[in-house]
PAVO-963241 format. One line per 3 residues: their letters; for each residue x, y, z of N, C-alpha, C. Coordinates in nm, 4 decimals. Layout:
# PAVO-963241
a = X,Y,Z,X,Y,Z,X,Y,Z ~ ...
This chain:
# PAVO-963241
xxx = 11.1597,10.0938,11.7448,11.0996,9.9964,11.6534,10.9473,10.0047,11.6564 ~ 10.9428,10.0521,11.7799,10.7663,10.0487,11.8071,10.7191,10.1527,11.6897 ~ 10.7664,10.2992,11.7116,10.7354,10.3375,11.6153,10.6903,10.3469,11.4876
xxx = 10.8045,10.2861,11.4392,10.8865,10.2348,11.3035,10.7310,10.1268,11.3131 ~ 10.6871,10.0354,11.3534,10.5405,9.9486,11.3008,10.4110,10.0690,11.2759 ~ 10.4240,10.1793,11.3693,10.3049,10.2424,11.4107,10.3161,10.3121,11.2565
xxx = 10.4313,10.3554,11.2322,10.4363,10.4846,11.1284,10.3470,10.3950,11.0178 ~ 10.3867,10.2986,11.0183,10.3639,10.1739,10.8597,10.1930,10.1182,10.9094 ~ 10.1779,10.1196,10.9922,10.0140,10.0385,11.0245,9.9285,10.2265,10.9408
xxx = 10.0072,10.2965,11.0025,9.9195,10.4460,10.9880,9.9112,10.5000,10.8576 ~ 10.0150,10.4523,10.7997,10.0429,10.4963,10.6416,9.9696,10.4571,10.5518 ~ 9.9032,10.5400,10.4485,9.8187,10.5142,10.3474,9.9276,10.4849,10.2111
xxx = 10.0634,10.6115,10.2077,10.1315,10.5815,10.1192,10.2626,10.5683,10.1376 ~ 10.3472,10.4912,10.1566,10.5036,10.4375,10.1749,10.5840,10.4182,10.0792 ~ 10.6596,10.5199,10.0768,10.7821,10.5143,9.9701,10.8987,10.4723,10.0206
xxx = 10.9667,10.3833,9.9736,11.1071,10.3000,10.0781,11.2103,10.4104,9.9429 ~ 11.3518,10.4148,9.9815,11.4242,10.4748,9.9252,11.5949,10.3918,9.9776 ~ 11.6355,10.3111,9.8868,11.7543,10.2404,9.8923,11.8790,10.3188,9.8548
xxx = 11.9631,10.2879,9.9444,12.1275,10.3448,9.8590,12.1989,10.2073,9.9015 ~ 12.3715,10.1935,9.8934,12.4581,10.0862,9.8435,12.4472,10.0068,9.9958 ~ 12.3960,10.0667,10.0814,12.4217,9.9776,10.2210,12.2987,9.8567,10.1602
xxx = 12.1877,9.8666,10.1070,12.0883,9.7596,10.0866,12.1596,9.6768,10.0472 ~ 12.2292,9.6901,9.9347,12.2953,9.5951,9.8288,12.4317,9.5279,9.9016 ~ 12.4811,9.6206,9.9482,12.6309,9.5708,10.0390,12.5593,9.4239,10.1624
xxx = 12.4557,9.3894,10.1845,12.3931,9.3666,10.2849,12.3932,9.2028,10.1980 ~ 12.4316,9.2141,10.0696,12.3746,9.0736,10.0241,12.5078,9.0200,9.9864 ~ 12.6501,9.0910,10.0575,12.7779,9.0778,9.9472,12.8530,9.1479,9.8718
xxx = 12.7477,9.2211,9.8109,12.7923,9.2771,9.6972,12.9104,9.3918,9.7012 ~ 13.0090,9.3944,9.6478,13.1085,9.4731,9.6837,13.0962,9.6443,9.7033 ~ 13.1451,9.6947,9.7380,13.1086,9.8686,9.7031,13.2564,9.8850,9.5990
xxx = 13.1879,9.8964,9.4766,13.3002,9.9436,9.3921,13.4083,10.0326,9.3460 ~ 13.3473,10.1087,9.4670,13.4577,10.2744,9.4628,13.5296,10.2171,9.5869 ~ 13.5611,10.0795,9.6803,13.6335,10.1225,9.7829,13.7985,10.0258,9.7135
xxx = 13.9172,10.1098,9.7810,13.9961,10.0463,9.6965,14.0881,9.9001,9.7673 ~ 13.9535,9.8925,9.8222,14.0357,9.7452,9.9709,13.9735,9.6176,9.8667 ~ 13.8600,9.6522,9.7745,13.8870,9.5508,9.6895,13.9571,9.4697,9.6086
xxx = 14.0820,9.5588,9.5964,14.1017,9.5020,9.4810,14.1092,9.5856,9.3006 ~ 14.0051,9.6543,9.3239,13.9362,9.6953,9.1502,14.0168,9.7856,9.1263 ~ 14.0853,9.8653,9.1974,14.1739,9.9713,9.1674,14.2946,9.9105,9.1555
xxx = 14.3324,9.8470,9.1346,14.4860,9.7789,9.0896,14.4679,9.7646,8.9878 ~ 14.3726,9.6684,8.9306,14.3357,9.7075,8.7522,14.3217,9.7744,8.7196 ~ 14.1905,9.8679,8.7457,14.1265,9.9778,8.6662,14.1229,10.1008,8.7728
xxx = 14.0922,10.2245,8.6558,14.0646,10.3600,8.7502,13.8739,10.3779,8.7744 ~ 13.8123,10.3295,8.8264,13.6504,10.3276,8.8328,13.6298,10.4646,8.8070 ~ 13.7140,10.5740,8.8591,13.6406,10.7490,8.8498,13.6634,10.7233,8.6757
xxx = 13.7558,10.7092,8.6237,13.7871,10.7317,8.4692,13.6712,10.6687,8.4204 ~ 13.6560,10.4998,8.4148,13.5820,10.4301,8.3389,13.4225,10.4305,8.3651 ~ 13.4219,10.5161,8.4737,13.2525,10.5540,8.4954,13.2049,10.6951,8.4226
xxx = 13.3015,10.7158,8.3333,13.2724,10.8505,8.2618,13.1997,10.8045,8.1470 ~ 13.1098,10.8596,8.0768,13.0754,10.8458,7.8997,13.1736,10.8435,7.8029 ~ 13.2974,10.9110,7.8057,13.3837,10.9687,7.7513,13.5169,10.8205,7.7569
xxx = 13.4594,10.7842,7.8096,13.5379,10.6301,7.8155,13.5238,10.5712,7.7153 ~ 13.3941,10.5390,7.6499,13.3900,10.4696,7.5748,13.4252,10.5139,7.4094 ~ 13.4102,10.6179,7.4268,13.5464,10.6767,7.2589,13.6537,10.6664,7.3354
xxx = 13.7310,10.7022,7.4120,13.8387,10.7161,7.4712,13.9002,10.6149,7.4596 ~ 13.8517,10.4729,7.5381,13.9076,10.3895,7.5759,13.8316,10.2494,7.6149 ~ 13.7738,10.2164,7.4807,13.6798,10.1339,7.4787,13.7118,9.9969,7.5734
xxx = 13.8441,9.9226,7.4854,13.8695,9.7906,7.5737,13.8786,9.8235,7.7242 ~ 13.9083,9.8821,7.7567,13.9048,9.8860,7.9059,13.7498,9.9508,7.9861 ~ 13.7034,10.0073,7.9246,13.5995,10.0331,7.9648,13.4765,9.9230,7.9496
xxx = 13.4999,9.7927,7.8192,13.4280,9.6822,7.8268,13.4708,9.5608,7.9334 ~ 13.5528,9.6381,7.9325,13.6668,9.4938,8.0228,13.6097,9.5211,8.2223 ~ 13.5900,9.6661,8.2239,13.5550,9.6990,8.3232,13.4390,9.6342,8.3711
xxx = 13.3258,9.7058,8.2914,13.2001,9.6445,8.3503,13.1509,9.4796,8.3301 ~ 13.2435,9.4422,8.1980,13.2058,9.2897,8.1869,13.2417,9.2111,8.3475 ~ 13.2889,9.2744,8.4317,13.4036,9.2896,8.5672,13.2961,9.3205,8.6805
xxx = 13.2222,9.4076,8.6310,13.1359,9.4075,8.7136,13.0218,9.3531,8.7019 ~ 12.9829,9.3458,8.5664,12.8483,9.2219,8.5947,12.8495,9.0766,8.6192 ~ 13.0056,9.0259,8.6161,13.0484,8.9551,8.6619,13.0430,8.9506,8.8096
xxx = 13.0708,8.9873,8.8444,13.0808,9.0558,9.0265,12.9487,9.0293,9.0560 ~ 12.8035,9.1230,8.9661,12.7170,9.1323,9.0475,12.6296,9.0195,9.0286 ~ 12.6283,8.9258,8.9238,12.5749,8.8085,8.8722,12.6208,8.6608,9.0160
xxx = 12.7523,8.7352,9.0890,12.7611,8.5892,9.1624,12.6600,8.6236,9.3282 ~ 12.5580,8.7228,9.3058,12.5368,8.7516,9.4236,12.3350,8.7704,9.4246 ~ 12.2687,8.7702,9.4936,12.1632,8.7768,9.4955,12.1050,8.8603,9.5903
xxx = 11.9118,8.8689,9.5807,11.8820,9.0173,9.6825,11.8434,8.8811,9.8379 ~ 11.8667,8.9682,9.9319,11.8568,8.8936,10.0658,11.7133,8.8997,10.1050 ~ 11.6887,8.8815,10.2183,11.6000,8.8687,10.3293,11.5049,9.0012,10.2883
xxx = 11.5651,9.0878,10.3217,11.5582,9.2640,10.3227,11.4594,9.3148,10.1908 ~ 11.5266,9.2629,10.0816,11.4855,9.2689,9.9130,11.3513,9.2166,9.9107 ~ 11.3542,9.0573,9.9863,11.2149,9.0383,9.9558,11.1089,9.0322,10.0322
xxx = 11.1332,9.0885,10.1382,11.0402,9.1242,10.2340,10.9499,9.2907,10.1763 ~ 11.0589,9.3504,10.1102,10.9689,9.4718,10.0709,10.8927,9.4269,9.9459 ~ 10.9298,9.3138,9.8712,10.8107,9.2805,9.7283,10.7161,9.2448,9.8257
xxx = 10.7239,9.1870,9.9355,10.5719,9.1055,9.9715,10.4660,9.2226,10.0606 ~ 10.6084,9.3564,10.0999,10.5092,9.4785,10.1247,10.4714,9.5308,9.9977 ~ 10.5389,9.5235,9.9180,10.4408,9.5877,9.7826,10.3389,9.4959,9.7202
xxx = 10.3384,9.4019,9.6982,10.2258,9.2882,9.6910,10.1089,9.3519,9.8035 ~ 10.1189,9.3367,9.9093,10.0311,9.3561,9.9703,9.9923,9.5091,10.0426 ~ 10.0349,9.6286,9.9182,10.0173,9.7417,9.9614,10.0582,9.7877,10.0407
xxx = 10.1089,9.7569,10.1490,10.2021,9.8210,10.2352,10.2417,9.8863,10.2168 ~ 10.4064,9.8976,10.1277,10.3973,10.0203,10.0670,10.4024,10.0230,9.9238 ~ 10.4110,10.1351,9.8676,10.3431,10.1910,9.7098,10.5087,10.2079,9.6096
xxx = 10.5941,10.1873,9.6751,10.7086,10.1955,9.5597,10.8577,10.2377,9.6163 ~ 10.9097,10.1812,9.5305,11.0664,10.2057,9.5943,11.1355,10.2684,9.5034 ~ 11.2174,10.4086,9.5288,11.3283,10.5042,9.5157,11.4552,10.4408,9.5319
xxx = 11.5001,10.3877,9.4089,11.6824,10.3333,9.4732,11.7836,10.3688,9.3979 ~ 11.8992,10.3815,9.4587,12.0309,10.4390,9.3996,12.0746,10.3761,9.3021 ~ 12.0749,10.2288,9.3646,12.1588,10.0924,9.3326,12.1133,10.0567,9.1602
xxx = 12.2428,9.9634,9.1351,12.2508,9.9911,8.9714,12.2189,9.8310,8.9350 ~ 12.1693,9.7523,9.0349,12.1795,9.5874,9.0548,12.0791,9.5384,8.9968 ~ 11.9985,9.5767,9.0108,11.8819,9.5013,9.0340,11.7828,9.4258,9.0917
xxx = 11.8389,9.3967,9.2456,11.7865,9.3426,9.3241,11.6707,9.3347,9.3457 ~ 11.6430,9.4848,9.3659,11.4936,9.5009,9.3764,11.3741,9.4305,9.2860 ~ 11.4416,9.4471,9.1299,11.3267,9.3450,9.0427,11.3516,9.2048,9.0802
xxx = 11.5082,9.1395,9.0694,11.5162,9.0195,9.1153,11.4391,8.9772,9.2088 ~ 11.4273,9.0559,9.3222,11.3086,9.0262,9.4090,11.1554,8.9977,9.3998 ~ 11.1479,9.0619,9.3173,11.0062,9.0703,9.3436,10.9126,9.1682,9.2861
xxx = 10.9907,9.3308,9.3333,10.9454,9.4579,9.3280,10.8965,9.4784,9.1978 ~ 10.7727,9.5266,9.2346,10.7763,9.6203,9.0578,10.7291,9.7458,9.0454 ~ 10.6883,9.8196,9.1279,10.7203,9.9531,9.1174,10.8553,10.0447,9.1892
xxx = 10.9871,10.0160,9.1033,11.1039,10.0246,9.1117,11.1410,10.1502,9.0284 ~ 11.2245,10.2309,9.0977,11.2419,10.3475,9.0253,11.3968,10.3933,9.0099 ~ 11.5088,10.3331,8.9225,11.6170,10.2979,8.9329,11.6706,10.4245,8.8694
xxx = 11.7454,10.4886,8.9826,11.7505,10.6657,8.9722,11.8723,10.6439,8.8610 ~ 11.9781,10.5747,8.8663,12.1158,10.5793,8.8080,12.1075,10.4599,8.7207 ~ 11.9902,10.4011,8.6593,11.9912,10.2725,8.5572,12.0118,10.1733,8.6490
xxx = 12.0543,10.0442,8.5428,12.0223,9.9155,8.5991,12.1324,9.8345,8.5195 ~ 12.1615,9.7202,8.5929,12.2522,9.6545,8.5305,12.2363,9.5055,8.4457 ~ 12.0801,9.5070,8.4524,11.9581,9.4355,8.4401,11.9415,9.4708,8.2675
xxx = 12.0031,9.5650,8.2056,11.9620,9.5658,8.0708,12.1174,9.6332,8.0314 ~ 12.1271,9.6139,7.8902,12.2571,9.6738,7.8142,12.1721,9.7272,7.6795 ~ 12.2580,9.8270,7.5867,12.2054,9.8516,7.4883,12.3436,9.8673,7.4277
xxx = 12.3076,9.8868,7.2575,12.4170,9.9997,7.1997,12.4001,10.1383,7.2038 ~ 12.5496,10.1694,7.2183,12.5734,10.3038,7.2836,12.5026,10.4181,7.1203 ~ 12.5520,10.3057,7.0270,12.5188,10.4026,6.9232,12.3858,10.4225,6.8843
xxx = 12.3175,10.3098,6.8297,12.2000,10.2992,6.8260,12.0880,10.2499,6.8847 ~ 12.1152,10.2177,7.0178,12.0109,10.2573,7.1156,11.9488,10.1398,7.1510 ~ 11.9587,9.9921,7.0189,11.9111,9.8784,7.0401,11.9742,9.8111,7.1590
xxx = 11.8202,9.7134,7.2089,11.9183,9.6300,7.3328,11.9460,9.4835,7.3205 ~ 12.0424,9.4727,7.4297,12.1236,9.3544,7.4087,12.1054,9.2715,7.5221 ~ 12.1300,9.1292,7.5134,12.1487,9.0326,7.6034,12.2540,9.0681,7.6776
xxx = 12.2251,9.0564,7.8296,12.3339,9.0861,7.9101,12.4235,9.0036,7.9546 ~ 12.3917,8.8045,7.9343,12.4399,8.7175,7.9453,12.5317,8.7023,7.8193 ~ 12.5168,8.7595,7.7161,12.6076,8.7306,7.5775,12.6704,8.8382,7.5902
xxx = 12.6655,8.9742,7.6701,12.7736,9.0859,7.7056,12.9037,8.9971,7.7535 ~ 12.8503,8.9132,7.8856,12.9207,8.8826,8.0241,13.0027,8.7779,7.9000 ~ 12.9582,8.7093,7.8349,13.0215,8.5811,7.7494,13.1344,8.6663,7.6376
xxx = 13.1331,8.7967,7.6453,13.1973,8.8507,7.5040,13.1639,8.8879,7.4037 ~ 13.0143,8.8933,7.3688,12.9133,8.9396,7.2619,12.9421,9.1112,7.3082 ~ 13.0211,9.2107,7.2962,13.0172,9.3455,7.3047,13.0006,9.4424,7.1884
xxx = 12.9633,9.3918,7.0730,12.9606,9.4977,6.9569,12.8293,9.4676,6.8868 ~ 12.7255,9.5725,6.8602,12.5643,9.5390,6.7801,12.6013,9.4897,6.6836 ~ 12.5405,9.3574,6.6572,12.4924,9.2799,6.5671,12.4609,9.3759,6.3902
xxx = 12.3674,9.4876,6.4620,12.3291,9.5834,6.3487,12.4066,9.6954,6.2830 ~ 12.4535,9.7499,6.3990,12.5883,9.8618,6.3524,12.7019,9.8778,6.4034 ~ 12.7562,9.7795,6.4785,12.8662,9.7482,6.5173,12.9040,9.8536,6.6309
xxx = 12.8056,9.8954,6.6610,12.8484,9.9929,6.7571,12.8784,9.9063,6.8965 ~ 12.9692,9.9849,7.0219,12.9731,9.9387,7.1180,12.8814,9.9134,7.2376 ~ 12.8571,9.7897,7.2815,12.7260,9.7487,7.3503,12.8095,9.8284,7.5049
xxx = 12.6843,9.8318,7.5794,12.6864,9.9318,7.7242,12.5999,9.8742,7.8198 ~ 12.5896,9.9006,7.9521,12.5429,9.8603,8.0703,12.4142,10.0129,8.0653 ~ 12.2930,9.9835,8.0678,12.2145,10.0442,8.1215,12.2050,10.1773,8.2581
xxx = 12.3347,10.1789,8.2643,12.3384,10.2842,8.3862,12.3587,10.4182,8.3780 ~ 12.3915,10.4849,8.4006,12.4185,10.6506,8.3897,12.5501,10.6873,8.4247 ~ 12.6074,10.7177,8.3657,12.7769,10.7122,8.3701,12.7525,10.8640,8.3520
xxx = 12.8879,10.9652,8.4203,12.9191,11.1009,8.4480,12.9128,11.1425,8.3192 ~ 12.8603,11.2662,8.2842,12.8771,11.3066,8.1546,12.7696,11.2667,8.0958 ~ 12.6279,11.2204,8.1520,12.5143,11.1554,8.0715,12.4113,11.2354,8.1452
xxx = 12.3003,11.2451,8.0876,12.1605,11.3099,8.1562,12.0946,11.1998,8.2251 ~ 12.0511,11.2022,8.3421,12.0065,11.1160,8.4027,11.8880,11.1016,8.3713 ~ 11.7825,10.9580,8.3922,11.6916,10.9997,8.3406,11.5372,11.0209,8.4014
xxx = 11.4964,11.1582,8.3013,11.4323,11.2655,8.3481,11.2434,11.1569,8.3818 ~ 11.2560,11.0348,8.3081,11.0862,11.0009,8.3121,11.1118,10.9573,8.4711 ~ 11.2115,10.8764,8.5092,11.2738,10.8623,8.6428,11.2326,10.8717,8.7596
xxx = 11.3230,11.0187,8.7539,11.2764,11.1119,8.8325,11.1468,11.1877,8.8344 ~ 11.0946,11.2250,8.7731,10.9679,11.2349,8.7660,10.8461,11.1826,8.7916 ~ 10.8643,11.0445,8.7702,10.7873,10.9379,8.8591,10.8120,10.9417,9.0280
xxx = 10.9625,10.9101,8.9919,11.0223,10.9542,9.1664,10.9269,11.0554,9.2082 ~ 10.9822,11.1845,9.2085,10.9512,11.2860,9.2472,10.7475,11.2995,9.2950 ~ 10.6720,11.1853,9.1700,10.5734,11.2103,9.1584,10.5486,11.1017,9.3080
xxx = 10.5907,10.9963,9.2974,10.5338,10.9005,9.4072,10.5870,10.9307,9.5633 ~ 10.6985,11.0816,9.5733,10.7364,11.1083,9.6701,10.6823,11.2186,9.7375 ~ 10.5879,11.3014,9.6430,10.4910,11.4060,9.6780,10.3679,11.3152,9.7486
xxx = 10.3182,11.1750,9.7256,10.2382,11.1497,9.7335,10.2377,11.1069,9.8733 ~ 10.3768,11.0888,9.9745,10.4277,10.9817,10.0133,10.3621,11.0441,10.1695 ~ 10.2963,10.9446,10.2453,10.2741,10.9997,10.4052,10.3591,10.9355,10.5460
xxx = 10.4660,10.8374,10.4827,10.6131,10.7732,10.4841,10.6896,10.7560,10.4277 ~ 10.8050,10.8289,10.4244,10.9175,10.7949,10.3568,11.0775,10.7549,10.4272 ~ 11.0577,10.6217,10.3992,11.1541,10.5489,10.4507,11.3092,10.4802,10.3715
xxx = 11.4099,10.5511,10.3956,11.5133,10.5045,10.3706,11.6237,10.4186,10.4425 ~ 11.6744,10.3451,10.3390,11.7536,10.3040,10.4048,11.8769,10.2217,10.3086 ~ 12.0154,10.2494,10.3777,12.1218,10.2118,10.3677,12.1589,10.3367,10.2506
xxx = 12.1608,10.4447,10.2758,12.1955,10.5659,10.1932,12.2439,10.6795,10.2823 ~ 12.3935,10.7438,10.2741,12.4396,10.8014,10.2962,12.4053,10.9449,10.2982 ~ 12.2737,10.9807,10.1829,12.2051,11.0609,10.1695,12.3348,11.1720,10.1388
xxx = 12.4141,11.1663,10.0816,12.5250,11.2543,10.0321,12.5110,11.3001,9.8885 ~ 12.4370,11.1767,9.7759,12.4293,11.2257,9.6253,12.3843,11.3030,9.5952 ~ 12.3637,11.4221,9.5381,12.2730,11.5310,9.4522,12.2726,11.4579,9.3612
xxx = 12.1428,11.4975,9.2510,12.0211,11.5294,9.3264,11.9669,11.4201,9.3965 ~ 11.9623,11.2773,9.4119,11.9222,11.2050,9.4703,11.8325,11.2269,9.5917 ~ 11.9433,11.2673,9.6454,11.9144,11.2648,9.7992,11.8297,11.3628,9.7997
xxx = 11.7686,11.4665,9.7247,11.6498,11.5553,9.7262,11.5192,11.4822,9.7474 ~ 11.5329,11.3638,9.7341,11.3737,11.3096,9.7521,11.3476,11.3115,9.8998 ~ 11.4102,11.2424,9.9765,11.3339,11.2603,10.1746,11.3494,11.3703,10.1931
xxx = 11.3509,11.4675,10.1531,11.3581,11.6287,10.2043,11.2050,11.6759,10.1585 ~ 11.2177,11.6177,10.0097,11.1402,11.6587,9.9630,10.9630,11.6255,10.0155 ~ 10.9971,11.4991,10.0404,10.9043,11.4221,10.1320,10.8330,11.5002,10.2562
xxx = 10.9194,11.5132,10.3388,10.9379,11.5646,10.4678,10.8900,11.6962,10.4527 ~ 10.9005,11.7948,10.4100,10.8206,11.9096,10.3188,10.7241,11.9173,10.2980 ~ 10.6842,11.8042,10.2680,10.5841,11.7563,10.1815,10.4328,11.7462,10.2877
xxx = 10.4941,11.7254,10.4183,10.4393,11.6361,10.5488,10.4360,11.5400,10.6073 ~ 10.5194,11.4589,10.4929,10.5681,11.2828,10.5201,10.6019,11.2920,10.6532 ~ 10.5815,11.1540,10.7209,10.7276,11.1256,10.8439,10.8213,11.0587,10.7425
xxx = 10.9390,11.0622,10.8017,11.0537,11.0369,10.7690,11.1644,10.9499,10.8547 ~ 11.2440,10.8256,10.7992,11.2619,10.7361,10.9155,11.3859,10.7107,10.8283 ~ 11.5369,10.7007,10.8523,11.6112,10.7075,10.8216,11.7281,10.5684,10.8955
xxx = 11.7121,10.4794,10.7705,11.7815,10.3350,10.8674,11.9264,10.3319,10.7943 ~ 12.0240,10.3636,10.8640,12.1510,10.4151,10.8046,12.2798,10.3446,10.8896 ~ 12.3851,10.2599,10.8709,12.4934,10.2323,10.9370,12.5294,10.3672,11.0119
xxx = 12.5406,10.4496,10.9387,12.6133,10.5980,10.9854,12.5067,10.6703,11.0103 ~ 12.5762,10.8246,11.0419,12.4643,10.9090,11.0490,12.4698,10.9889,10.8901 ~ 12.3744,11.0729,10.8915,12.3282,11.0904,10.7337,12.2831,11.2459,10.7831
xxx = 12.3088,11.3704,10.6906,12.3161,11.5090,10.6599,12.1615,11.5245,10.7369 ~ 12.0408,11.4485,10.7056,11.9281,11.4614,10.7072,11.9020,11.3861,10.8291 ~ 12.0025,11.3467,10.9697,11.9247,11.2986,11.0818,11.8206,11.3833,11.1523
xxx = 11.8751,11.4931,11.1588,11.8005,11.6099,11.2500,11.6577,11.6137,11.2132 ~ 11.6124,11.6116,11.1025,11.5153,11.6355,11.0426,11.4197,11.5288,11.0405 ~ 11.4514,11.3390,11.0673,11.3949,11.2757,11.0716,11.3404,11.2450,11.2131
xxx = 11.2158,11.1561,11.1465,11.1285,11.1474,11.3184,11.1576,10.9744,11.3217 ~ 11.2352,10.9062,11.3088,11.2664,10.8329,11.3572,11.4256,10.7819,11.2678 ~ 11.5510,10.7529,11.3652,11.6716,10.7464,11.3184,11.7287,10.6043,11.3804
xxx = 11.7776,10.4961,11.2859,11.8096,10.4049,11.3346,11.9528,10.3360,11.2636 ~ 12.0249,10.3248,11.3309,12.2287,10.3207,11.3066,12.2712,10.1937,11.3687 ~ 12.3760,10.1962,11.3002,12.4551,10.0552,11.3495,12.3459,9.9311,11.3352
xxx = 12.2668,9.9204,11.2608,12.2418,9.7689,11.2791,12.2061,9.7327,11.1290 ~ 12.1881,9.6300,11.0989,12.1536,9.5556,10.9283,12.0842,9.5731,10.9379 ~ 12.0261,9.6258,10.7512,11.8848,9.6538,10.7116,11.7868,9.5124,10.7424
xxx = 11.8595,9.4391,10.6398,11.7671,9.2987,10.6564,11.7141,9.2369,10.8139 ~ 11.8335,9.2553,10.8865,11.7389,9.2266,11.0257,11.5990,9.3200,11.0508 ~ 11.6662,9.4602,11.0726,11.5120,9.5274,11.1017,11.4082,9.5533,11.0302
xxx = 11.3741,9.4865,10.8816,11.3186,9.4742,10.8034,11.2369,9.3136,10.8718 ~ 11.3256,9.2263,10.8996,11.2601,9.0937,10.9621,11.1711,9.1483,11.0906 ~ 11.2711,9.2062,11.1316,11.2252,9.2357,11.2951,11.0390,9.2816,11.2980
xxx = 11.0824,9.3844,11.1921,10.9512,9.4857,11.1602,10.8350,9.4266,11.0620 ~ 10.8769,9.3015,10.9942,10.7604,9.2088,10.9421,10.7066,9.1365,11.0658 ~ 10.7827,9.0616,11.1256,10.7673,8.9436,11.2362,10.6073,9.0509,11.2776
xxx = 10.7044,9.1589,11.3698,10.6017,9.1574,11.4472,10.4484,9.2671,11.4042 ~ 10.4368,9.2948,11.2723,10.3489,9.3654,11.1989,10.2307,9.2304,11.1404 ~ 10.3126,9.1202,11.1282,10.2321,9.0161,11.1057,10.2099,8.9577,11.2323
xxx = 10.2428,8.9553,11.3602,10.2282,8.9083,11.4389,10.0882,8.9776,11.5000 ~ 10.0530,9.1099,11.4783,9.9581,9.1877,11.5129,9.8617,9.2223,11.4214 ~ 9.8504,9.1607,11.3455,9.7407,9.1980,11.2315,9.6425,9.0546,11.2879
């Protein structure tokens, strides 16, 4: 932990990098596991395709109205907003995240770089206009303008991810002289190319993970088995305790 303050007092630029353990940390379900529940209704590999929605529209609205349902009864924790008040106060310079929630803006954050979309905006699939996401969740699913089918902001299989994104990513992770993740399995391509890329780069690299992750070897500081949000407290307490 000592470290883990020293790396962050020393750092000019800090890039945090989230995957589903952040979000799991506040509640929020992991939607691919099938101890929920969600797989008795629906197939999630099918309805996370693009090809769903010609395919098999009602169920594919029925799905996510299911999940923004889900993610609407839950909020960002301890963890979430302890990093807006490091980005408020420069600490660090921006966050890399998997997660499709939103937490991070709910929080606070605003230099947020939401690799796989957000669940924070909907559009039509056809024409591109956007929609209220509270009149999605209520049953409002077809544009007003061309009747096309309204959609969740995220990146579903079969879609180009998007490239301004990553590019920002990529740009604020070249810059980065810490790069700190956490609650990411570090398993996604390309995702998980950013702390490598970092680390390459000359970053240190600090990897806060339930499990172990492809990229332990490589990090200079590795920390398992414990909640993000605690060592996020732990590591404010005593960073403010010493300033």
């Amino acid at each position: 932990m000592q470290q883990l303050i020293k790396l962050l007092k020393d750092s000019t630029h800090t890039v945090v990098f989230t995957g589903a353990g952040m979000s799991t940390e506040s509640g929020l379900p992991d939607f691919r596991s099938e101890s929920r529940g969600l797989w008795t209704k629906f197939n999630p590999d099918e309805l996370a395709n693009v090809n769903a929605i010609d395919q098999n529209l009602q169920e594919f609205t029925d799905f996510y109205r299911f999940r923004l349902s889900e993610i609407t009864k839950y909020q960002p924790h301890s963890g979430h907003e302890i990093l807006a008040e490091w980005e408020n106060s420069r600490r660090i310079q921006g966050i890399i995240t998997q997660n499709v929630d939103g937490f991070h803006h709910d929080a606070g954050s605003e230099n947020v770089m939401e690799l796989h979309g957000t669940f924070r905006k909907f559009h039509c699939h056809d024409c591109r206009d956007d929609h209220d996401r509270e009149a999605y969740l209520s049953g409002d699913v077809h544009c007003h303008d061309c009747g096309g089918p309204i959609r969740p902001g995220i990146v579903l299989f079969g879609e180009m991810l998007p490239q301004d994104t990553f590019m920002k990513a990529e740009q604020e992770t070249m810059q980065a002289d810490l790069f700190i993740v956490l609650g990411s399995s570090l398993t996604v391509s390309p995702a998980n190319m950013f702390p490598m890329h970092a680390k390459q780069n000359g970053a240190k690299l600090v990897i806060i993970n339930r499990e172990s992750t492809p990229f332990d070897g490589d990090a200079d500081v590795v920390i398992q088995d414990r909640n993000i949000k605690e060592i996020l407290s732990e590591v404010n307490e005593l960073l403010n305790t010493k300033l």
